[in-house]
C-alpha positions in Angstrom: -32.9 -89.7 68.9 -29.2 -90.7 69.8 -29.0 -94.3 71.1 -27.4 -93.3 74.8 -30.9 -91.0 75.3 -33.0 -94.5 73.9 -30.9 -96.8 76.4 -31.0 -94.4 79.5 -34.9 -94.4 78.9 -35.3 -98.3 78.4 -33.1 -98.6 81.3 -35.3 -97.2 83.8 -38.8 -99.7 82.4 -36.8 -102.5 82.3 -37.6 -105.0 84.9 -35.5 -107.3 83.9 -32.0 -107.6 86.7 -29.8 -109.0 84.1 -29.9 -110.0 80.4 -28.5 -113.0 78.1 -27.2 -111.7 74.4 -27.0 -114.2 71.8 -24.4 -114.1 69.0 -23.6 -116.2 66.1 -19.5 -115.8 66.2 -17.6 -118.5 63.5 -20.7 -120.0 63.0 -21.3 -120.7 66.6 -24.2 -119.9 68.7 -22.7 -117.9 71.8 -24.7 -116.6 74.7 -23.2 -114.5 77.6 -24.8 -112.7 80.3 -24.0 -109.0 80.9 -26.2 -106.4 83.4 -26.2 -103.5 80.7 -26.3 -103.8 76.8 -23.2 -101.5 75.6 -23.9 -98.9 73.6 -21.7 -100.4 70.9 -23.6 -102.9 70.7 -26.8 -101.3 69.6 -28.2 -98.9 66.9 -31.0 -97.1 65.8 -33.1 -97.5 62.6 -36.4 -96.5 61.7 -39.2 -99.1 63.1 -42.1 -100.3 61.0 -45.4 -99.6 61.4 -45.4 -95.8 62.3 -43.4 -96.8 65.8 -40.9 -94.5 65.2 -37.1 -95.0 65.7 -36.2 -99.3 67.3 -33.5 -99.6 69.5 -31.9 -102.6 68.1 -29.3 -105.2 69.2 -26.3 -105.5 66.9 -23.0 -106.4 68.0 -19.9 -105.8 65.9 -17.2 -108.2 65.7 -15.3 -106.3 67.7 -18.3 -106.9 70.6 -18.6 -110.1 70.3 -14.7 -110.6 70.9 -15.5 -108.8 73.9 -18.5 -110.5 75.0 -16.2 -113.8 74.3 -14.0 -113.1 76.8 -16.7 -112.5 79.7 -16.6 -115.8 81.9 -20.3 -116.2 81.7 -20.5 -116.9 78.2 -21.3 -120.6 76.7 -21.3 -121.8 73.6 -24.3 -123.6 72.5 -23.2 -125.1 69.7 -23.2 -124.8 65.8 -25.3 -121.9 64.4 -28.1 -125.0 62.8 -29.7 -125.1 65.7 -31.5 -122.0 65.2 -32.9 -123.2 61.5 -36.1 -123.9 61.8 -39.5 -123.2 59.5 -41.6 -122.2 62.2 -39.7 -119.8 64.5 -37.0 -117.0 63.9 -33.6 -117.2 65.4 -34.8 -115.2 68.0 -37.0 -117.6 69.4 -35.2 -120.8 68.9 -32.3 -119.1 71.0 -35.1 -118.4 74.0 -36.6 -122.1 73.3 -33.0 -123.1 73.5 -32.1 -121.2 76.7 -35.5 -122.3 78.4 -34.7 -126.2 77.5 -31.2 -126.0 79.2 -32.6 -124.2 82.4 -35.6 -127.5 82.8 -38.1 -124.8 81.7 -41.0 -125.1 79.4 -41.0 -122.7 76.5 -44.0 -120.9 74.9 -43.9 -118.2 72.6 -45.2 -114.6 74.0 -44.4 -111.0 73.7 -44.5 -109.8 77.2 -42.4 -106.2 77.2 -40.0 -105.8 79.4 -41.6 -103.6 81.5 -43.7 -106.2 82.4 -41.3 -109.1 82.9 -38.1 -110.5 81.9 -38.0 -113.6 79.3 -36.7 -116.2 82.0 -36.7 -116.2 85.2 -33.8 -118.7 86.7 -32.7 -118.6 90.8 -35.4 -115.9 91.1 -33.1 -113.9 88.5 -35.3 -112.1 85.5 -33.2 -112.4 82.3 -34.3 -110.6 78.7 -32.9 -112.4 76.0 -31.8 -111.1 72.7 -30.4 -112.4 70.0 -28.8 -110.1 67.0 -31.1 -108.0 65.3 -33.7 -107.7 68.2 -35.6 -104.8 69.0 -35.0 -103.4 72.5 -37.6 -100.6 72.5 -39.5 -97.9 70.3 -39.5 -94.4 70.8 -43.3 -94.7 70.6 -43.0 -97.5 73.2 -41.0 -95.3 75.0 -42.8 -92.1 74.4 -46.1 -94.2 76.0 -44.4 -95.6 79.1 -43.5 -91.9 79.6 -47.0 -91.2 80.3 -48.0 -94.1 82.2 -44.7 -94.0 84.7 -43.5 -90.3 84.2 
């Protein structure tokens, strides 16, 4: 499966309206806010756990220049503040992003066809940081099913 037919798919589950991509660029922590993932930045590999093919988050350089130069991109700071022993980077970018919105953060899994990650102004956000699994073409495959 090509990534285009994977993204069109996701696209019409997602619930989130808009979505917040974190990047690690010159050892900064960068998040900006787009409406649609690129198809540059994302790729396909083969999920674990008999799920098929993941659609995956995974900007190039080149991206992230480009997501650098949207105006609603902030740095957060120095890439250390997503060490941790108890959470992945992943996490500690959405514990981060919930702590500069006043929010309290927990850890879930809720798919985005449920909801978005954060909700802020009545806005529903997904946040992803690099290397994050959009969808599955299992997932996918069963939302089919259930939606048409």
């Amino acid at each position: 499966m090509v990534v285009k037919t994977m993204l069109r798919q996701y696209n019409k589950y997602r619930i989130n309206d808009l979505y917040m991509l974190g990047y690690i660029y010159n050892n900064n922590v960068y998040v900006t806010i787009v409406k649609y993932i690129s198809q540059k930045a994302l790729y396909i590999e083969v999920a674990p756990r008999k799920q098929g093919y993941a659609l995956r988050f995974k900007p190039t350089k080149e991206t992230k220049e480009k997501l650098l130069k949207n105006k609603s991109t902030i740095c957060l700071g120095n890439s250390d503040i997503l060490m941790n022993d108890k959470y992945n980077k992943g996490e500690l970018l959405e514990k981060k992003i919930f702590e500069l919105n006043n929010q309290v953060w927990k850890k879930d899994n809720t798919p985005f066809y449920i909801d978005g990650d954060i909700t802020v102004n009545d806005i529903k956000y997904q946040i992803k940081f690099e290397q994050a699994t959009l969808t599955t073409t299992k997932q996918l495959k069963r939302l089919h099913k259930i939606y048409g």
